[in-house]
MIDOSE-1310 file (N, C-alpha, C; in nm, 2 decimals, decimal comma, always signed):
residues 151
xxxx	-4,91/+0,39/+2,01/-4,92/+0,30/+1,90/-4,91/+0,37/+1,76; -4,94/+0,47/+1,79/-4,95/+0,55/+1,65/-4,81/+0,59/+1,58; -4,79/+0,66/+1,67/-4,58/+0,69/+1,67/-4,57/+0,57/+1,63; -4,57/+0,42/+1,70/-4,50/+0,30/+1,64/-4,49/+0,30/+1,49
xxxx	-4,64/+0,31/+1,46/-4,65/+0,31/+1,29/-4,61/+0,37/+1,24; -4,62/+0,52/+1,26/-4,49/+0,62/+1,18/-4,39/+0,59/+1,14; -4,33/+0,54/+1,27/-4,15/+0,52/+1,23/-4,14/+0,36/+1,18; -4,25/+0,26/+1,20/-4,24/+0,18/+1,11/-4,28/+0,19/+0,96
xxxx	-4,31/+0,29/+0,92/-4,38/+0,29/+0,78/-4,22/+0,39/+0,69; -4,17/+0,46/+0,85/-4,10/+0,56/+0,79/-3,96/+0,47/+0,77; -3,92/+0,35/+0,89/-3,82/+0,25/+0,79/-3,85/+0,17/+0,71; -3,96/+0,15/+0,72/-3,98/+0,05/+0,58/-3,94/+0,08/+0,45
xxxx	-4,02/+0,27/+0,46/-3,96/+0,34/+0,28/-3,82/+0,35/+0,34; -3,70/+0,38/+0,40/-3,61/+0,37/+0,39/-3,54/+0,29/+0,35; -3,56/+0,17/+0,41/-3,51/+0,04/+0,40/-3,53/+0,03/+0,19; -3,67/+0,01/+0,16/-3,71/+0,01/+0,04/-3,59/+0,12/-0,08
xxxx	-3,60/+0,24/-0,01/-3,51/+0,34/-0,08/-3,38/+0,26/-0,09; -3,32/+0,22/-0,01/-3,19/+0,18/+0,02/-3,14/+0,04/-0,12; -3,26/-0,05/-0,12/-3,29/-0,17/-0,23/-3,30/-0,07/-0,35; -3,34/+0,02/-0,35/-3,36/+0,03/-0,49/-3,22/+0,10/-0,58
xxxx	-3,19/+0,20/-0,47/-3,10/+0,24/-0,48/-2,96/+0,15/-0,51; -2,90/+0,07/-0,45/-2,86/-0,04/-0,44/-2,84/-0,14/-0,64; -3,00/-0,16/-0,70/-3,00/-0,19/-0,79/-2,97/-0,12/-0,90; -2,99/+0,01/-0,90/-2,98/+0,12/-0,94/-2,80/+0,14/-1,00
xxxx	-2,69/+0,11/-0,84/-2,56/+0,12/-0,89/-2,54/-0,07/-0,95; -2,57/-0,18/-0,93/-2,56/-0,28/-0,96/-2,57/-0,26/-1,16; -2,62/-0,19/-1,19/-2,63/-0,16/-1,36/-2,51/-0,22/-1,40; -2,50/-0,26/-1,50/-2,36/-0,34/-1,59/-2,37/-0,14/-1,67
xxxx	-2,24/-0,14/-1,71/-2,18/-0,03/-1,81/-2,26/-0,08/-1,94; -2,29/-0,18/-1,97/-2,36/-0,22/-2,15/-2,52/-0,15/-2,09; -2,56/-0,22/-2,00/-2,71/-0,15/-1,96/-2,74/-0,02/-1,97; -2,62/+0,08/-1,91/-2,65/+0,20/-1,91/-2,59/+0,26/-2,02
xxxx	-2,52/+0,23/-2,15/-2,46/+0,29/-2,22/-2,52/+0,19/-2,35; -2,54/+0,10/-2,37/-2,59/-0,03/-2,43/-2,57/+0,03/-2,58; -2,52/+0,05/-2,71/-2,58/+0,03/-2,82/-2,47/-0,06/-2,91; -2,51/-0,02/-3,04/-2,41/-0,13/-3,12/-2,28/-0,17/-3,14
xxxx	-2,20/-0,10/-3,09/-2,06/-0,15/-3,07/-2,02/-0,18/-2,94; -2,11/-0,15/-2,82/-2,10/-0,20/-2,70/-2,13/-0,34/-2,70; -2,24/-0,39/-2,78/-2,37/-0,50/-2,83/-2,26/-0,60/-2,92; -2,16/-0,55/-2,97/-2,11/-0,61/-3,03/-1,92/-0,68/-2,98
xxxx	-1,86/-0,61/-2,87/-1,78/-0,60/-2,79/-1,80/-0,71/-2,69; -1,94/-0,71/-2,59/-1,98/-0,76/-2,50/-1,97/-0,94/-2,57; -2,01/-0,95/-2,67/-2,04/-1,08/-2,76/-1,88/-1,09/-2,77; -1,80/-1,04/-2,79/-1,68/-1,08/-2,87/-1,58/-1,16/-2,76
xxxx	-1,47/-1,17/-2,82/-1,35/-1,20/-2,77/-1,28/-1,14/-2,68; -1,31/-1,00/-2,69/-1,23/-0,87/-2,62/-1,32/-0,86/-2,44; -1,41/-0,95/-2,46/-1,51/-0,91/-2,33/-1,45/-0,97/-2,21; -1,43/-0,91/-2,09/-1,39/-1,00/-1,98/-1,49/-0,99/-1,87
xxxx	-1,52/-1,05/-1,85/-1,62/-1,06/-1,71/-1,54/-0,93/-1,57; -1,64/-0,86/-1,57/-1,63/-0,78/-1,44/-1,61/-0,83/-1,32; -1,69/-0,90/-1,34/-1,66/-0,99/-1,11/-1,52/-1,10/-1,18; -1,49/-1,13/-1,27/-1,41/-1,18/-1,30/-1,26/-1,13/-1,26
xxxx	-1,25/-0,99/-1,32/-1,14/-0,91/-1,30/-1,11/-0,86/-1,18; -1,22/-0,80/-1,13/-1,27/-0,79/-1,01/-1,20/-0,84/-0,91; -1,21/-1,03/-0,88/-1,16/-1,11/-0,78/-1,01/-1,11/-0,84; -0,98/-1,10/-0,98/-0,85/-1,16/-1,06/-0,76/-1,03/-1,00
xxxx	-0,80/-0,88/-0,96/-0,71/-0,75/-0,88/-0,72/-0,75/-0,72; -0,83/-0,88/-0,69/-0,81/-0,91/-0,53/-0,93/-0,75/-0,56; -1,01/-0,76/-0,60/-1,13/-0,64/-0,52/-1,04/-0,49/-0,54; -0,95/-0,50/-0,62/-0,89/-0,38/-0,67/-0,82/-0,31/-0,54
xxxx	-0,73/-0,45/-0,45/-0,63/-0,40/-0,35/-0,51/-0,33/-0,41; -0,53/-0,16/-0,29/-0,39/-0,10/-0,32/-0,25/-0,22/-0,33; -0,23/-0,31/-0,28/-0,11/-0,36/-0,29/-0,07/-0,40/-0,42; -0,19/-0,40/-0,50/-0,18/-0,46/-0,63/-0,17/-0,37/-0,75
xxxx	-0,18/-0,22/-0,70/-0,17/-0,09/-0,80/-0,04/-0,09/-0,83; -0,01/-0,08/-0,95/+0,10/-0,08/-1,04/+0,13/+0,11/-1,07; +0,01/+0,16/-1,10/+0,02/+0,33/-1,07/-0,11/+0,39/-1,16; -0,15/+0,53/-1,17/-0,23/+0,55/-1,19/-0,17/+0,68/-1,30
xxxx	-0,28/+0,73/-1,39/-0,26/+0,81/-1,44/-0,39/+0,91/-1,48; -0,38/+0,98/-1,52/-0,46/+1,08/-1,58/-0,65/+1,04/-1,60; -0,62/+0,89/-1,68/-0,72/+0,88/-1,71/-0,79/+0,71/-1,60; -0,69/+0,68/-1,52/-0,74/+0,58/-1,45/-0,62/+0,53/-1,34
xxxx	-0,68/+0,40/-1,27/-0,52/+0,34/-1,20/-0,55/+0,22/-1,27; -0,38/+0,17/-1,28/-0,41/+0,00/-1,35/-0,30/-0,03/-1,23; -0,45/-0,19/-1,22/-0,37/-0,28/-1,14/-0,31/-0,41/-1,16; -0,23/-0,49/-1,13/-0,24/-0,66/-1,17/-0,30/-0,72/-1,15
xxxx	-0,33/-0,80/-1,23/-0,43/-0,95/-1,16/-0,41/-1,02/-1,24; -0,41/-1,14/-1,13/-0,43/-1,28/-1,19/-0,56/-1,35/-1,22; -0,57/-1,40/-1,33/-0,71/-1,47/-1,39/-0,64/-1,55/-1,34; -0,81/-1,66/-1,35/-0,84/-1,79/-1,29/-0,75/-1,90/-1,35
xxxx	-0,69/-1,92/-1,46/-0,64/-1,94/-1,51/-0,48/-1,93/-1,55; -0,44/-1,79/-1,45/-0,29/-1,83/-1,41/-0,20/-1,70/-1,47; -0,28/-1,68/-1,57/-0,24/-1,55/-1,64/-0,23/-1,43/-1,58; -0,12/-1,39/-1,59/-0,10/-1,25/-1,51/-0,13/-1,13/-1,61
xxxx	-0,25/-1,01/-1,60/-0,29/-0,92/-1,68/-0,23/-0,77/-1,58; -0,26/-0,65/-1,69/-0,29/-0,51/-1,62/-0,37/-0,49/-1,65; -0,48/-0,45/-1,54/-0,64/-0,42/-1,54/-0,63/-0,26/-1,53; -0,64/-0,19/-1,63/-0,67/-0,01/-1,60/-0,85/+0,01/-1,57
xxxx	-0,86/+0,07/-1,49/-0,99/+0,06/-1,41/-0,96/+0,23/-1,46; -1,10/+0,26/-1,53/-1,13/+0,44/-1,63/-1,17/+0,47/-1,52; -1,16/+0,61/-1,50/-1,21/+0,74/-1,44/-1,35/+0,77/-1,52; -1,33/+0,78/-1,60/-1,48/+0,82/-1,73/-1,55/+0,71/-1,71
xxxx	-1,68/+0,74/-1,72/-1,78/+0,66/-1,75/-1,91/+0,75/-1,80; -1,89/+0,85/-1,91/-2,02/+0,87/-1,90/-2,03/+0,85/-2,02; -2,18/+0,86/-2,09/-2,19/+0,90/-2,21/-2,13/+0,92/-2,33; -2,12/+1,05/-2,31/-2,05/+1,13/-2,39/-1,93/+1,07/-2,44
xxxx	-1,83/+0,92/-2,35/-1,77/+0,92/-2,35/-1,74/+0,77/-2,42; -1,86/+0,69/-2,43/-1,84/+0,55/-2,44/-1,87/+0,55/-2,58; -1,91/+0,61/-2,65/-1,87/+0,59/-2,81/-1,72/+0,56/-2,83; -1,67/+0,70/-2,83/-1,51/+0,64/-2,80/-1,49/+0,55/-2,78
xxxx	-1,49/+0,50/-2,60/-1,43/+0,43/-2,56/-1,46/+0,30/-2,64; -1,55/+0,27/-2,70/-1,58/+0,15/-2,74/-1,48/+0,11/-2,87; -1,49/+0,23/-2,95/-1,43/+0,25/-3,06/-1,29/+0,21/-3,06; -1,19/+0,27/-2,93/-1,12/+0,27/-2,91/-1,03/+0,11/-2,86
xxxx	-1,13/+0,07/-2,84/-1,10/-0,04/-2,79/-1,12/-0,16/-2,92; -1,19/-0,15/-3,00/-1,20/-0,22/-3,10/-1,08/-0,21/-3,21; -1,03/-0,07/-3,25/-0,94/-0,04/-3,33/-0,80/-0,10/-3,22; -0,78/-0,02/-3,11/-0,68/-0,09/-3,03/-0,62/-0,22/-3,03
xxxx	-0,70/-0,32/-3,03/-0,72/-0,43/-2,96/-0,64/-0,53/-3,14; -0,67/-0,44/-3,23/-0,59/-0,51/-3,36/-0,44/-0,46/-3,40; -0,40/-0,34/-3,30/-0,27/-0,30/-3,35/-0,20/-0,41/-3,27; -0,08/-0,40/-3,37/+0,03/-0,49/-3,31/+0,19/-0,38/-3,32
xxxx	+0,23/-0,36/-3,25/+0,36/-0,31/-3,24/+0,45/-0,36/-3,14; +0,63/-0,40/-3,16/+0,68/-0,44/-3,04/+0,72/-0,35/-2,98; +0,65/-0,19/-2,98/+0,64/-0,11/-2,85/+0,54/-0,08/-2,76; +0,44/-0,16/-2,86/+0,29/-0,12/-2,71/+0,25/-0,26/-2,66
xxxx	+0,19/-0,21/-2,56/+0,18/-0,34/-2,47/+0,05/-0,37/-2,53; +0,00/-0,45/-2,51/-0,15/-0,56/-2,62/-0,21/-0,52/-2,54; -0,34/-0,47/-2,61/-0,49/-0,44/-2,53/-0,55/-0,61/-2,61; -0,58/-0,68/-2,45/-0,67/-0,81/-2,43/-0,78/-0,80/-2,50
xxxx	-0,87/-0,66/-2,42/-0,97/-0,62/-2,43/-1,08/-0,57/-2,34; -1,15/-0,58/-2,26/-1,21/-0,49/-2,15/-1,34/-0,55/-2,09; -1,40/-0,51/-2,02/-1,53/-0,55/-1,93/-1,64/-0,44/-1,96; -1,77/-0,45/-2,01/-1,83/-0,35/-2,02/-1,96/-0,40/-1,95
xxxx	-1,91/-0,53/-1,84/-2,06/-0,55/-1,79/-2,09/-0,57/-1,65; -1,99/-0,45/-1,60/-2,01/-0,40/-1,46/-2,01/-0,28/-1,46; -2,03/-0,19/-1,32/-2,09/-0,08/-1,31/-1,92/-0,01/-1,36; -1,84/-0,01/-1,39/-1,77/+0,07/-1,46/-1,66/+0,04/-1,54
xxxx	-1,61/+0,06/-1,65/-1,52/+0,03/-1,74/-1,38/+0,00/-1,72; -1,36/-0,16/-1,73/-1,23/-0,23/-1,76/-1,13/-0,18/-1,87; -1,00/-0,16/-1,91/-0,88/-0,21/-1,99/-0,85/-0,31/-1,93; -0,80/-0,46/-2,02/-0,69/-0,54/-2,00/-0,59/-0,57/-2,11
xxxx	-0,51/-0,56/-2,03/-0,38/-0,51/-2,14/-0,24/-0,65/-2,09; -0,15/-0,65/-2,15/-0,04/-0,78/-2,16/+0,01/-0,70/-2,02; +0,09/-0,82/-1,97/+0,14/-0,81/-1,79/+0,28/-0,79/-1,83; +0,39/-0,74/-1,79/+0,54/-0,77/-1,83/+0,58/-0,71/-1,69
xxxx	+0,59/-0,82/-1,64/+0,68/-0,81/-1,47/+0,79/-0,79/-1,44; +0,83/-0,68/-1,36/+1,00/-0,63/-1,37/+1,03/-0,60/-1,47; +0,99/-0,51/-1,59/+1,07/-0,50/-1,72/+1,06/-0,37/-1,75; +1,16/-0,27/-1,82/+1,15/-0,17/-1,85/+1,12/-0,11/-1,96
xxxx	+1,12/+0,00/-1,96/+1,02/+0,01/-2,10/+1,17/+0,00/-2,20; +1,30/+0,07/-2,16/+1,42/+0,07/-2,21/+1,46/-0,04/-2,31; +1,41/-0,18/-2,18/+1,39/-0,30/-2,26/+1,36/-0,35/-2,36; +1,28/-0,32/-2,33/+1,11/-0,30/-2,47/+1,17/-0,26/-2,60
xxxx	+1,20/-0,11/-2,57/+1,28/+0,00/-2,68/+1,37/-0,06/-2,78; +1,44/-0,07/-2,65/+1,59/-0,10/-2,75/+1,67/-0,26/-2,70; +1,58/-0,36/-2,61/+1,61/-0,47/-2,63/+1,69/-0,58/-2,53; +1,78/-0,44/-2,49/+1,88/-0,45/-2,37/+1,93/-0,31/-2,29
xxx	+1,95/-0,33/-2,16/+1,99/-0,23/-2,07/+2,10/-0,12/-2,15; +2,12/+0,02/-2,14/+2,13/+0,07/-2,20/+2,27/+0,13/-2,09; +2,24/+0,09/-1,95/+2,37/+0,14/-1,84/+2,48/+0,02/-1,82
């Protein structure tokens, strides 16, 4: 009887460990990074819902990676709404790093050029950091450039 209670007391804290732990990664990126231009992003225009993008990349299926680079992979997705985006899912998430990124995203998000693709604007309220940027399906950057195929 005694053993019984051991190993029930000893899954219980496991079990317990496991919940908290659990909550622990559920944190939004504004929770753990939270200050005024995060506070201010989250409120705006540029905000996209995480479980939003989330279901809009299919749960961020390889079939839907477009490619990855240095600083992340961007995938496609379709919002609820029909719209076809590129969701770059960061590598970074710390600290150190989300001043930037906040910054970057605010300044970003007003340039206009007909060579860069439009940043939407981003997710900061899941456990890690969105880009959404304009979708251009089948098209080259050549196109873009200079307007018409070049071969």
């Amino acid at each position: 009887l005694g053993a019984f209670i051991v190993v029930l007391i000893i899954a219980f804290l496991a079990w317990k460990k496991g919940i908290l732990r659990r909550k622990k990664q559920s944190k939004s990126f504004i929770d753990m990074y939270g200050d005024g231009v995060s506070v201010r992003i989250a409120q705006s225009s540029l905000n996209f819902k995480y479980e939003e993008l989330r279901k809009a990349t299919n749960y961020f299926d390889p079939a839907n990676k477009l490619g990855q680079g240095s600083n992340g992979a961007v995938y496609k997705a379709v919002m609820p709404d029909g719209k076809e985006v590129a969701v770059k899912r960061l590598f970074l998430n710390t600290r150190e790093w989300v001043e930037q990124f906040f910054n970057e995203v605010e300044l970003i998000s007003q340039v206009r050029h007909k060579n860069l693709v439009k940043l939407l604007g981003c997710s900061v309220n899941g456990p890690e950091s969105l880009l959404v940027y304009e979708y251009y399906f089948n098209k080259s950057l050549e196109l873009f450039l200079f307007g018409k195929p070049l071969a």
